[in-house]
PALO-203555 format. One record per residue (C-alpha): x, y, z. Coordinates in steps of 0.2 Angstrom, whole numbers, padded with zeros to 4 digits, always signed. Example, Ala and Ser with C-alpha at 12.3 -4.5 7.8 and 13.67 -1.06 7.14 Angstrom:
+0062-0022+0039 +0068-0005+0036 
# end
This chain:
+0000+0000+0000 +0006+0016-0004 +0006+0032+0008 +0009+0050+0002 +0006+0068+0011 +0000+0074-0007 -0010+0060-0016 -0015+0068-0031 +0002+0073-0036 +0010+0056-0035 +0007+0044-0049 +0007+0024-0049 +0011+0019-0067 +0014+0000-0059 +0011-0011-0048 +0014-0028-0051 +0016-0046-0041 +0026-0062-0047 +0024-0077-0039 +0030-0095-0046 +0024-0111-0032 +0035-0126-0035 +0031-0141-0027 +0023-0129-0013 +0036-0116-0010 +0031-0100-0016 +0044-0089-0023 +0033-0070-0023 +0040-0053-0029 +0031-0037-0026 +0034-0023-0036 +0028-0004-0036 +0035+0009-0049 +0030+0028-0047 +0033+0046-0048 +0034+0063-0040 +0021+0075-0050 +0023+0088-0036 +0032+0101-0035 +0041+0098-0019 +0048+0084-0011 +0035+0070-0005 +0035+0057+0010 +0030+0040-0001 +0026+0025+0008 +0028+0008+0000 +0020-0005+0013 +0018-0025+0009 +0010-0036+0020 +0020-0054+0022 +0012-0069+0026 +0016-0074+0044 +0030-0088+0043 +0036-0082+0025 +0055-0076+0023 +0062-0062+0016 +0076-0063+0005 +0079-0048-0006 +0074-0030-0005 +0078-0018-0019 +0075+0002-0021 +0079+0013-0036 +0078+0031-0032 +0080+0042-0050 +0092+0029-0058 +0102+0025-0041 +0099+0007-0035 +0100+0001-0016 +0101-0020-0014 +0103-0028+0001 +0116-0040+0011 +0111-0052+0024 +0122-0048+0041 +0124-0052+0056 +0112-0040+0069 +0127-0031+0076 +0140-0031+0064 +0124-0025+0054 +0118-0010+0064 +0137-0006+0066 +0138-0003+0048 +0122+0008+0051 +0127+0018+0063 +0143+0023+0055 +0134+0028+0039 +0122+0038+0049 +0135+0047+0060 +0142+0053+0041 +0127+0057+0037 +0121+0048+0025 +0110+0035+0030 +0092+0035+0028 +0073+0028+0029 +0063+0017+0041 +0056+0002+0039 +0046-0007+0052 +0032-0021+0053 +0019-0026+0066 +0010-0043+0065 -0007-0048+0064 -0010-0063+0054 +0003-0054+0042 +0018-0044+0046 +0020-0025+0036 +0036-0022+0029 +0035-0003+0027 +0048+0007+0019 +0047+0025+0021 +0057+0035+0007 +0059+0056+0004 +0056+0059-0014 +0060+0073-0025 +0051+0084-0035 +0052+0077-0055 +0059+0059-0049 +0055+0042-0052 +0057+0025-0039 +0054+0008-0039 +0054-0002-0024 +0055-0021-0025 +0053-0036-0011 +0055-0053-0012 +0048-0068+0000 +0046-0088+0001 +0036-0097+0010 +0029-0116+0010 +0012-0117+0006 +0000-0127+0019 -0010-0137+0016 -0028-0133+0025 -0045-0144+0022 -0038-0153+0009 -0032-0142-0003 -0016-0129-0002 -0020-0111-0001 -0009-0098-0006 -0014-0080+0001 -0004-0065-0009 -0009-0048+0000 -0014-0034-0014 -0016-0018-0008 -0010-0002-0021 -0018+0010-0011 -0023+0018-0026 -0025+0018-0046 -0012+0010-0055 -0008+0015-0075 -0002-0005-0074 -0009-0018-0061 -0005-0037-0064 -0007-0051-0052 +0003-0065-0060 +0004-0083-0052 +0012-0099-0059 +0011-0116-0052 +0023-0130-0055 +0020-0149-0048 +0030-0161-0054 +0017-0175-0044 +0002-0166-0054 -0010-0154-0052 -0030-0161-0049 -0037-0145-0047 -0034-0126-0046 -0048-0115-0041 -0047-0094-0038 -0061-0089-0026 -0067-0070-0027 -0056-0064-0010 -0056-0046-0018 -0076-0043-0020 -0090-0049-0034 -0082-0033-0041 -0071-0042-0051 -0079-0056-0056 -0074-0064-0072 -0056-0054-0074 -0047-0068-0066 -0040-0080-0078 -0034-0097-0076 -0026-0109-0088 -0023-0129-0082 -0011-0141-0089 -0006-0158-0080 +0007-0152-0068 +0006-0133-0073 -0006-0119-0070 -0006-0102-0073 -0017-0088-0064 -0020-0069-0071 -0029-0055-0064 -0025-0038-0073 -0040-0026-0069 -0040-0011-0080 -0039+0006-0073 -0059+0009-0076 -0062-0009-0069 -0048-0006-0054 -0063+0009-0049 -0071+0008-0034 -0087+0017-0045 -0087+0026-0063 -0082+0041-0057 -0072+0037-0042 -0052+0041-0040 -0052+0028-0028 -0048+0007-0031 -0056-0007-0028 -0041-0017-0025 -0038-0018-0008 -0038-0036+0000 -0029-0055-0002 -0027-0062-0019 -0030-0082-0016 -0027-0097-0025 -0032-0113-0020 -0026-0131-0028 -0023-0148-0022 -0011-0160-0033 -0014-0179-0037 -0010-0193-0022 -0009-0210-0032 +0001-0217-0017 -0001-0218+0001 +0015-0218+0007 +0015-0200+0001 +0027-0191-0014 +0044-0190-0013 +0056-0178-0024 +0073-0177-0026 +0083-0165-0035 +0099-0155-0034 +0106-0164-0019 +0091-0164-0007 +0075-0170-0004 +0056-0169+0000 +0045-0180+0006 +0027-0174+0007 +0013-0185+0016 -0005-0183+0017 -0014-0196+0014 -0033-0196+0013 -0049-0205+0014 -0045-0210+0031 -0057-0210+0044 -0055-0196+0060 -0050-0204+0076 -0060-0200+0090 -0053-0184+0100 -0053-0181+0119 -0053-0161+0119 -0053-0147+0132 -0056-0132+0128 -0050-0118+0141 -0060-0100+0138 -0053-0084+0144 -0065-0075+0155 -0057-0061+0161 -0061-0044+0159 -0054-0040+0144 -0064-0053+0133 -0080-0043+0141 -0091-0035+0125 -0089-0042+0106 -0074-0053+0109 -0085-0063+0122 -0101-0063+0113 -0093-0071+0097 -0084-0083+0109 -0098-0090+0114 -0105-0089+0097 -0091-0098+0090 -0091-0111+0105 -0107-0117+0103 -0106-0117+0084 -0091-0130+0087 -0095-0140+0102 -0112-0145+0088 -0098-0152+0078 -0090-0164+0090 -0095-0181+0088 -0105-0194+0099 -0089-0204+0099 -0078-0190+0105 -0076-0186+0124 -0073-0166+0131 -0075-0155+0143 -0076-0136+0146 -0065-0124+0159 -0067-0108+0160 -0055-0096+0168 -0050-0078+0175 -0040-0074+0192 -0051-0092+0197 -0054-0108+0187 -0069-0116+0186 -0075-0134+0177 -0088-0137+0168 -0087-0155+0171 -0072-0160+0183 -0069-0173+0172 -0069-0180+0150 -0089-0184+0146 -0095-0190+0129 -0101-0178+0117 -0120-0184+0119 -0135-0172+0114 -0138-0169+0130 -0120-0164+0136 -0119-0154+0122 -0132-0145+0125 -0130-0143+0143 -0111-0137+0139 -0119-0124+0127 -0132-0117+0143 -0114-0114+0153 -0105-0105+0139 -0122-0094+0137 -0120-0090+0156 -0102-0082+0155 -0100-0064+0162 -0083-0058+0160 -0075-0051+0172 -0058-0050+0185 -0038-0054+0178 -0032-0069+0170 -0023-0084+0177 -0018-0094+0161 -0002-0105+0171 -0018-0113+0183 -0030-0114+0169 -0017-0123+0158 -0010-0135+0172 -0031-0139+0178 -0034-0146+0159 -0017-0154+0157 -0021-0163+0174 -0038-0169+0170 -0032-0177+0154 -0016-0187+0164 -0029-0191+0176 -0042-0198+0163 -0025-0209+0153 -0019-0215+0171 -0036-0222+0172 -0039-0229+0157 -0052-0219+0155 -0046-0217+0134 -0049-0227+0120 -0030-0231+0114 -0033-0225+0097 -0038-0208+0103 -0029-0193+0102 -0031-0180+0116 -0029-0161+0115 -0031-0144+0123 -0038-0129+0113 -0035-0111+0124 -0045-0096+0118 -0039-0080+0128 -0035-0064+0121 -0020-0060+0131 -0004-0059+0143 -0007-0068+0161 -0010-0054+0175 -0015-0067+0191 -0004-0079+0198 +0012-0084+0189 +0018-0071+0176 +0032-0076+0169 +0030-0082+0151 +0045-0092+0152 +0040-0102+0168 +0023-0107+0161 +0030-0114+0146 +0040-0124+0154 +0025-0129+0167 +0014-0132+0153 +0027-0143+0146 +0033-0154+0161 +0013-0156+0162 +0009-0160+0145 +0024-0173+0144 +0023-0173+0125 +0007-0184+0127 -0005-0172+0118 -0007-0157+0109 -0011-0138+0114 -0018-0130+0101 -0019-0108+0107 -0033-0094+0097 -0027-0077+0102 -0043-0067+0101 -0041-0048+0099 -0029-0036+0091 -0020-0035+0109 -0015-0053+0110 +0001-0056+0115 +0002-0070+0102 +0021-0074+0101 +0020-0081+0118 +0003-0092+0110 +0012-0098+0095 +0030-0104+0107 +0018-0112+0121 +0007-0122+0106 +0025-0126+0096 +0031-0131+0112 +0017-0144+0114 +0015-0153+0097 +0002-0141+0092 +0001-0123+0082 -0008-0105+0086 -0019-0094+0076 -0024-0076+0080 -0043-0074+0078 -0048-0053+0073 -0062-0048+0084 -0072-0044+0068 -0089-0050+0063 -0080-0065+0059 -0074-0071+0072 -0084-0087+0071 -0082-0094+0056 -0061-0089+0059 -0065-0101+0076 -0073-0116+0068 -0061-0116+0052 -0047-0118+0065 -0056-0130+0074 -0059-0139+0059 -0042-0140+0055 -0034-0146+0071 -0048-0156+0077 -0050-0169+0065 -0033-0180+0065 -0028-0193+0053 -0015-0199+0060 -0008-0203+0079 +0008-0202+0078 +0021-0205+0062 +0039-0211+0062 +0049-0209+0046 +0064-0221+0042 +0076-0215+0031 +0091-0224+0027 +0106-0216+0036 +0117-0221+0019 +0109-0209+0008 +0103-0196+0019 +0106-0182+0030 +0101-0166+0041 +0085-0171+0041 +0070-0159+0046 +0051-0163+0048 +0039-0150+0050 +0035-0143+0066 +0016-0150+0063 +0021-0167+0064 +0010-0177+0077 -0008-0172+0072 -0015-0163+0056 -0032-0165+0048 -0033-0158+0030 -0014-0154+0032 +0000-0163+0030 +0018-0168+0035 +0033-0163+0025 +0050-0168+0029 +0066-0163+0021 +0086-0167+0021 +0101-0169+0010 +0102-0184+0002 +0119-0193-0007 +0114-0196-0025 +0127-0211-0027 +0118-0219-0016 +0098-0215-0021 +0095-0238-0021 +0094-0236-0004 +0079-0223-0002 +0071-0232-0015 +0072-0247-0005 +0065-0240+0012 +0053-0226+0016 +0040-0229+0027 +0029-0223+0038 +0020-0229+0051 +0002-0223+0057 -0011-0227+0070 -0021-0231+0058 -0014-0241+0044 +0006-0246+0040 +0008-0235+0026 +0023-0240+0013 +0030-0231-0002 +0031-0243-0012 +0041-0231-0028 +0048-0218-0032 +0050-0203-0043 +0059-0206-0056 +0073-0194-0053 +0079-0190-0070 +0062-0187-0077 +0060-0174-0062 +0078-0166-0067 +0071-0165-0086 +0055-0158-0082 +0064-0145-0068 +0077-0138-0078 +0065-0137-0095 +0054-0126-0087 +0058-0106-0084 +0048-0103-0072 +0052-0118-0062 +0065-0114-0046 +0079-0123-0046 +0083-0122-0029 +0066-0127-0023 +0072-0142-0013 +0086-0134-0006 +0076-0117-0001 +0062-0127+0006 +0073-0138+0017 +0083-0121+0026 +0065-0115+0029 +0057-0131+0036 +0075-0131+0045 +0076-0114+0052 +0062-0116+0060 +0062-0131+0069 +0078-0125+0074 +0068-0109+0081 +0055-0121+0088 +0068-0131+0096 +0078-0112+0106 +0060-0107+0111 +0060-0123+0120 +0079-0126+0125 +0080-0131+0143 +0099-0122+0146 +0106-0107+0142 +0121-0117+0132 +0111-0126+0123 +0100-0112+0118 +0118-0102+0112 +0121-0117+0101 +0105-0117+0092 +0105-0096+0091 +0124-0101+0080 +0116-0114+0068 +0100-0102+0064 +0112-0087+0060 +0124-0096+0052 +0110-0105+0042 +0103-0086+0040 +0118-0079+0030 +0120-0094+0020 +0104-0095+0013 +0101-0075+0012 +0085-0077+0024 +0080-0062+0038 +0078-0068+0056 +0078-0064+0072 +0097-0066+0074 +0102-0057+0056 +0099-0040+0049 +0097-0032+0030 +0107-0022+0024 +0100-0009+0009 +0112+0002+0002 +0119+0008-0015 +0131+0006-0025 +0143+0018-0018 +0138+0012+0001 +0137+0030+0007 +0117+0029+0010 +0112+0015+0021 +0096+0006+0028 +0094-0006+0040 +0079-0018+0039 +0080-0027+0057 +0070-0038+0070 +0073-0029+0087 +0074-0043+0103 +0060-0037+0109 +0046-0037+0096 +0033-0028+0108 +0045-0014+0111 +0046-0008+0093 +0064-0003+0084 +0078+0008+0090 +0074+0028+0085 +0081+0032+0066 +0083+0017+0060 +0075+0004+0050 +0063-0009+0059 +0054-0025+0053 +0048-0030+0070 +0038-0047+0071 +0027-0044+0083 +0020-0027+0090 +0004-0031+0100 -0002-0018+0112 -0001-0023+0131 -0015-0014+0135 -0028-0024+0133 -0044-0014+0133 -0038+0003+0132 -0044+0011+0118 -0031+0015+0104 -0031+0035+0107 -0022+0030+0126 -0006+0026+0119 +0002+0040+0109 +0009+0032+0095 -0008+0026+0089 -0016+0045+0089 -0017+0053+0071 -0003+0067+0070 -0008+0085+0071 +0000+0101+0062 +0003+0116+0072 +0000+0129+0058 +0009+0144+0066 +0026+0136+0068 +0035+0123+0058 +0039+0111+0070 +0039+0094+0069 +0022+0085+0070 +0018+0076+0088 +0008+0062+0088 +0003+0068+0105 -0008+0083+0102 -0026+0078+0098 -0032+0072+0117 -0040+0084+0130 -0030+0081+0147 -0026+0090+0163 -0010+0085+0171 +0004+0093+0185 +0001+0106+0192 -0012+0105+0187 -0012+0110+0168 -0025+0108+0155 -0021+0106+0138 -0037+0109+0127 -0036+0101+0110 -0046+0110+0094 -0047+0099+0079 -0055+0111+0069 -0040+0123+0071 -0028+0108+0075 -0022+0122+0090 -0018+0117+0108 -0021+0129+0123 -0017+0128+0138 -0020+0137+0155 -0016+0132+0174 -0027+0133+0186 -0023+0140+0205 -0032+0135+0220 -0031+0128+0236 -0029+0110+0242 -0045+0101+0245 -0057+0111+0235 -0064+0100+0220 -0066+0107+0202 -0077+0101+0188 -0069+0095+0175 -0085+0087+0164 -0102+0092+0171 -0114+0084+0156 -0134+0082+0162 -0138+0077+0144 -0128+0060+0146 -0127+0062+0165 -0109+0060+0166 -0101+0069+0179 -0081+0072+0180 -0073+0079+0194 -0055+0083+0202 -0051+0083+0221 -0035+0094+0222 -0019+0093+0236 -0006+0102+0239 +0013+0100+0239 +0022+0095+0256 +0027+0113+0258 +0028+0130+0246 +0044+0131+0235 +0047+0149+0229 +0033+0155+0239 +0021+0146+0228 +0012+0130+0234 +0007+0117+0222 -0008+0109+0220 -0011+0092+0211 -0027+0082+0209 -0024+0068+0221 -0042+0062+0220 -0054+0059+0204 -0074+0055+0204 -0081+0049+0190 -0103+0050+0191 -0112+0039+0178 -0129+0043+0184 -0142+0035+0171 -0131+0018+0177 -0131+0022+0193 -0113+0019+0197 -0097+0030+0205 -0081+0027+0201 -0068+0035+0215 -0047+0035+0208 -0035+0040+0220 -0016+0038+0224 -0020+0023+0231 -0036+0012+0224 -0048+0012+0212 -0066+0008+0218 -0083+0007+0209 -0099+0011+0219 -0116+0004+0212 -0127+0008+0229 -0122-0004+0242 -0110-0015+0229 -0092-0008+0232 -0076-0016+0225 -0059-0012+0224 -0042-0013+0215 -0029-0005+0220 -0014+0000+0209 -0001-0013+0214 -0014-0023+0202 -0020-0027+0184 -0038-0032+0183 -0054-0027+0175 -0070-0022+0184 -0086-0021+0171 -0101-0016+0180 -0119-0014+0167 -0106-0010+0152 -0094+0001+0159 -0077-0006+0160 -0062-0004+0171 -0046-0007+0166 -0033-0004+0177 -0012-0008+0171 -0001-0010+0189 +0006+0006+0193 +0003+0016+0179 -0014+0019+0172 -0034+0016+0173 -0046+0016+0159 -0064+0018+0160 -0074+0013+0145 -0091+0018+0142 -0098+0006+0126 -0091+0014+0112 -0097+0031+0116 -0083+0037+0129 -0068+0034+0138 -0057+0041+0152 -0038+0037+0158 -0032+0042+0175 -0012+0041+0175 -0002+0037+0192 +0013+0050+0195 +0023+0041+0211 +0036+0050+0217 +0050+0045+0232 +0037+0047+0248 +0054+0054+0258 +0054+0068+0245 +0053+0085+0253 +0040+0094+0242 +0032+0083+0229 +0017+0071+0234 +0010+0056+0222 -0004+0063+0209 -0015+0059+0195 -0016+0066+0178 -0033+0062+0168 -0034+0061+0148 -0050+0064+0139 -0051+0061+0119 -0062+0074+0110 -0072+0061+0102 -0081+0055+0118 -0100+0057+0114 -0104+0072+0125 -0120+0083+0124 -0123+0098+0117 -0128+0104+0136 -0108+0096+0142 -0100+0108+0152 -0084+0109+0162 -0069+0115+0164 -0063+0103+0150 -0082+0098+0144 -0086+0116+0138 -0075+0113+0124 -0085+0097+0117 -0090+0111+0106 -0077+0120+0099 -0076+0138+0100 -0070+0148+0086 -0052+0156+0091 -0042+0169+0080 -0024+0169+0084 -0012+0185+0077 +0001+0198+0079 +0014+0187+0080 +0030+0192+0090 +0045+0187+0100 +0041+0189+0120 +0053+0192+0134 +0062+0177+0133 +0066+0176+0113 +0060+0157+0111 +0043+0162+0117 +0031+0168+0104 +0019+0182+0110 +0000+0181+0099 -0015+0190+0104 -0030+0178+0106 -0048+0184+0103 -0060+0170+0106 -0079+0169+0116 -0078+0190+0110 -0062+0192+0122 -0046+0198+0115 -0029+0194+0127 -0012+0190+0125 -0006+0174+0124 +0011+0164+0125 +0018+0150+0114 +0027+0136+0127 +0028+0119+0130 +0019+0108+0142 +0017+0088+0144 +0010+0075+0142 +0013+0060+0153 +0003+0045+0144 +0019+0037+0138 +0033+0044+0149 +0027+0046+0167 +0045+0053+0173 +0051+0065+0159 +0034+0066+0150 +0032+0070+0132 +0033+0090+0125 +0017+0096+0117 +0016+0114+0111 +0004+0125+0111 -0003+0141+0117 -0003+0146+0134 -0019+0158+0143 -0013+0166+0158 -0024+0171+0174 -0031+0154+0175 -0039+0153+0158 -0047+0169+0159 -0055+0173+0143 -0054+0156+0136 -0063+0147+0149 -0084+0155+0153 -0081+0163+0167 -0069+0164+0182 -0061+0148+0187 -0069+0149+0206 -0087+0146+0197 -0080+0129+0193 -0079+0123+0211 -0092+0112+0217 -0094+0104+0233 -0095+0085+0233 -0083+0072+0223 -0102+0067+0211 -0109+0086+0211 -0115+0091+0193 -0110+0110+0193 -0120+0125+0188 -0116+0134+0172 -0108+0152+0174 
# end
């Protein structure tokens, strides 16, 4: 997707993807060409979203006839080489990705006035085999017209091809421009929309093309010992045999019922539990736990999936009320014990296989915390007897942790959107986990011919899927793998009994253009690296886990592949300019300033809290009457310190400010709204003693009055407690936890912030300031955050609630003040004409200690002018008083 500050002025005269499957790994080029029609320099975007597992391998970038390619180092020999560019100046661009069920590579690029680029990125990835067919997903997103669009897929399979199929993923739209052309082990897939058929409507400027591009085949299986290839020094072995009949499963599914699943994530839950627990079979045994800080059972122990169980499973599910934190080690250990208990009795049918399924939406807050520690519970519980299958719901899932946990156990993780849908996204999972073929597999492979054998990570149980296994192999001695390859199932002894004739392969590989030629050997490094990744997630000592982290890098640099242990290099030919494309260790922390990051994984922590709490997520505002760089900061209403409003006018994109003075004690309104009955107010305190003959004031108490509900909500220094008549409970802020009460939702992150949520019409954050208690002067104190967006009414009033209508405010005569970097204005707004001061205050959502700077323009005399009336008409006298307008 492309991203520019002027979008009419830039034009995409291509956008083109390449991508050639052979023998299922998928070899995809994506390709952007444009130019700048402005007359000044434009910020352009180029933004390609990767299948989650897929590798990159080649990044390239021609700027006006200068090319950048990239090298594959090592992370710190790689960001030395950075930073030396960069100190010379001459580095450039940022790159960084966050995950989903894709990961963005983003590339952000200045471009001149007059000048032409060309970016291009290169990935593979294996091609999985789900419900019986493969399905290869190729994101396609221009972000806007293109001269040139051309979607262009080729498939080789040497085993032959029984079907290919295109299914309209991008909208009825563009029905009938897709073409496909099928030969016996080729196939060939076009989609080339015209500019008027790429149109979202006749006269629209904007595209239709905006989504995944699938394709969909399955190949022919004439044995059942599965297809071998061999070619250029290694081999494959695919094996998924079909026409076998399901074993019967034991299953446990474990539902996250903490506050944070409370609303939409819960209700589709539910939905999508009951919609799966009717597709469980009568020979099938299961149970239900549900957890949050508690566990509960269901049943305490595996029943058959009768009508009646399922039914009465279906009641409990419907009974679910989210609420409290989330305790996902005792959760886990409960279903992993009732599963040991039910084998140590006997109580399962040999041919059985048994597994876990967790649904949660997040990081542990209850009980143990360490992710670390309940994998390696979780593991010395599980005993490599079952399987734990993870769905991570939400876009605040912390889904790394999921997918190591599920790996760990012989199972796999898949992060579910909470979208509309949600539940068919569950019972397509379910369906692919939950219906196993096969037990347990063993492949023998003569030790003469063969070496540096890797089986895929799914390797134990798969429905619709299958298991592929790779390794080098000695071509002087091939007699013996034709001799002996077998597998051996639960179900059937399964033995190949041929194989491919490896000079008709060679002939039919090396005729074909399009064909790679280093299939095998690509395919086996990426089965390779990440078992070997698998295998340091799971590594019980710090030695061993060195020893892996040596075999992936090395692995990484010879087969050009980014990881978590290697970096890109992108520079040109003179290697004066420099970019770094580069996974930071910790993917939730995002890359280092100024350089550029693709970070796997970049969920937000704070489940709950809408997006507009965390400063990088807010839209970024222009301040129009100095040129100073844009922070993301500005556009949220807040009152922090000492205590110091900053008022946010999105009209104007302006910030004003103003302090107010009083004395500790008193309580000011800060949102007095009859027309919604919300009530907003601030208890002030003062500082330990004056400094400069001035004595601080801070809000060290803040009441919240949500009268139509009937509930109270009392923050202060110390807890956090919600009042519905004579209900009372309480967190206090050595805690993270959730308290919904009627809809309204508190989230509360130890030691740093609460949320209140309000439906989707409104939402508050109260932020903790701590400071040393033996300090001298300075007590602890709250800051509160208020997004202009919140649906107030038109009777809102309050010191901050007053501007839930923005006023109209003229700002001019511009001049230097006293001090030279503080612009003097005059301000006329409300028919009142004063002087104002351009300065600096902060804001303290992100950076509790230093804060971040946000500029704006500062009323003296405690708002007067800006706010109606005189500050003292704001006091009221109880923490839940509505106020009288002045």
């Amino acid at each position: 997707q492309l991203q520019v500050q002027d979008d009419d002025k830039i034009g995409l005269y291509s956008y083109k993807v390449q991508s050639t499957v052979t023998s299922r790994l998928a070899n995809t080029m994506i390709q952007a060409k444009m130019v700048n029609n402005a007359k000044r320099s434009q910020q352009i975007v180029f933004d390609v979203q990767v299948p989650k597992g897929a590798f990159i391998d080649n990044f390239t970038m021609e700027v006006n006839g200068m090319t950048f390619t990239s090298h594959i180092r090592e992370k710190s020999e790689a960001r030395r080489m950075y930073s030396q560019a960069k100190a010379r100046g001459k580095a450039a661009g940022i790159v960084r990705s966050n995950t989903l069920d894709m990961e963005n590579f983003q590339t952000e690029v200045n471009v001149p006035p007059g000048t032409r680029i060309q970016f291009q990125l290169h990935y593979h990835e294996m091609i999985r085999r789900k419900l019986s067919s493969y399905e290869h997903v190729i994101s396609v997103k221009p972000g806007r017209l293109a001269k040139h669009l051309e979607v262009d897929v080729r498939i080789i399979e040497p085993q032959g091809l029984r079907y290919v199929h295109v299914p309209n993923s991008l909208g009825d739209h563009f029905n009938g421009i897709t073409t496909i052309s099928k030969g016996e082990k080729k196939a060939h897939v076009s989609f080339k929309p015209t500019m008027a058929q790429q149109r979202k409507c006749p006269e629209c400027s904007s595209t239709a093309v905006d989504g995944n591009f699938v394709v969909q085949y399955d190949v022919n299986r004439e044995t059942t010992g599965g297809e071998l290839e061999i070619f250029n020094g290694y081999f494959i072995h695919f094996f998924a045999p079909e026409n076998l009949d399901p074993l019967p499963k034991n299953i446990l599914f474990v539902i996250d019922v903490s506050g944070s699943m409370w609303g939409l994530k819960m209700k589709q839950t539910i939905e999508a539990m009951k919609a799966i627990l009717s597709e469980l079979r009568a020979a099938d045994q299961f149970s239900l736990i549900d957890f949050n800080h508690n566990v509960r059972c269901w049943r305490d122990n595996l029943v058959s999936a009768t009508p009646a169980q399922v039914e009465d499973a279906k009641k409990y599910i419907q009974r679910i009320h989210p609420n409290g934190g989330t305790n996902i080690n005792e959760a886990l250990l409960r279903a992993t014990f009732i599963l040991n208990e039910a084998q140590n009795l006997g109580m399962l049918d040999p041919n059985s296989v048994s597994m876990i399924v967790l649904v949660s939406d997040g990081d542990p807050t209850v009980g143990e915390l360490k992710l670390t520690t309940i994998q390696k519970n979780v593991k010395q519980s599980i005993k490599d007897e079952f399987s734990l299958f993870c769905l991570g719901i939400g876009f605040d899932v912390d889904y790394d942790f999921l997918q190591r946990i599920a790996t760990d156990n012989r199972g796999m993780a898949q992060r579910i959107f909470g979208n509309q849908e949600t539940s068919a996204q569950m019972k397509k999972f379910y369906n692919q986990v939950s219906t196993p073929l096969l037990k347990r597999i063993q492949f023998n492979y003569p030790q003469e011919s063969v070496s540096d054998v890797t089986q895929s990570s799914f390797h134990n149980y798969f429905g619709g899927s299958e298991i592929v296994v790779a390794g080098k192999v000695d071509t002087e001695n091939l007699q013996h793998l034709e001799s002996v390859v077998t597998a051996t199932a639960a179900n059937a002894e399964l033995v190949m009994e041929t194989l491919r004739d490896v000079e008709e392969l060679d002939g039919f590989m090396r005729k074909d253009r399009y064909a790679d030629p280093e299939f095998t050997r690509k395919l086996w490094a990426y089965l390779t690296i990440n078992q070997m990744m698998a295998e340091r997630n799971a590594a019980p000592t710090a030695a061993l886990k060195r020893n892996i982290t040596k075999s992936i890098l090395q692995m990484s640099l010879d087969h050009h592949i980014v990881t978590p242990f290697t970096a890109m290099l992108i520079e040109n030919a003179d290697k004066d300019e420099i970019m770094l494309a580069d996974q930071p260790k910790d993917p939730r922390k995002g890359c280092c300033p100024g350089t550029l990051g693709l970070t796997p994984n970049a969920p937000n922590n704070n489940k709950a809290i809408p997006a507009w709490a965390n400063v990088t997520a807010v839209p970024v505002s222009f301040m129009p009457e100095q040129r100073s760089p844009p922070v993301s900061s500005l556009s949220i209403n807040r009152v922090d310190n000492d205590p110091h409003f900053i008022i946010h006018l999105p009209k104007s994109q302006r910030n004003i400010c103003f302090n107010i003075d009083s004395e500790p004690g008193k309580i000011l309104n800060l949102v007095s709204d009859p027309g919604t009955g919300v009530v907003v107010n601030g208890q002030l305190v003062g500082a330990k003693k004056a400094k400069n003959k001035k004595l601080s004031t801070y809000f060290g108490k803040i009441g919240f009055y949500f009268k139509t509900k009937g509930l109270k909500v009392e923050i202060t220094t110390e807890t956090i407690t919600l009042k519905d008549g004579s209900y009372t409970t309480t967190l206090s802020w050595s805690d993270t936890g959730h308290i919904i009460r009627k809809q309204l939702l508190i989230s509360v992150k130890k030691e740093s912030n609460v949320t209140i949520t309000v439906g989707e019409e409104m939402s508050f954050m109260v932020v903790l300031h701590r400071v040393w208690k033996k300090h001298p002067v300075n007590v602890d104190f709250l800051g509160i955050y208020i997004p202009p967006e919140n649906q107030f009414s038109s009777s809102a009033h309050g010191l901050i609630g007053q501007f839930a209508s923005e006023p109209e405010v003229y700002i001019h005569h511009q001049s230097p003040g006293q001090e030279p970097e503080k612009t003097q204005a005059i301000m006329e707004v409300k028919g009142n004409k004063f002087t104002v001061t351009r300065g600096v205050q902060k804001d303290y959502r992100t950076d509790r200690v230093l804060g971040t700077d946000v500029l704006c323009w500062f009323v003296h005399n405690s708002g007067k002018g800006f706010i109606d009336g005189h500050y003292r008409d704001y006091l009221v006298p109880h923490l839940y008083s509505f106020m009288k307008k002045p």
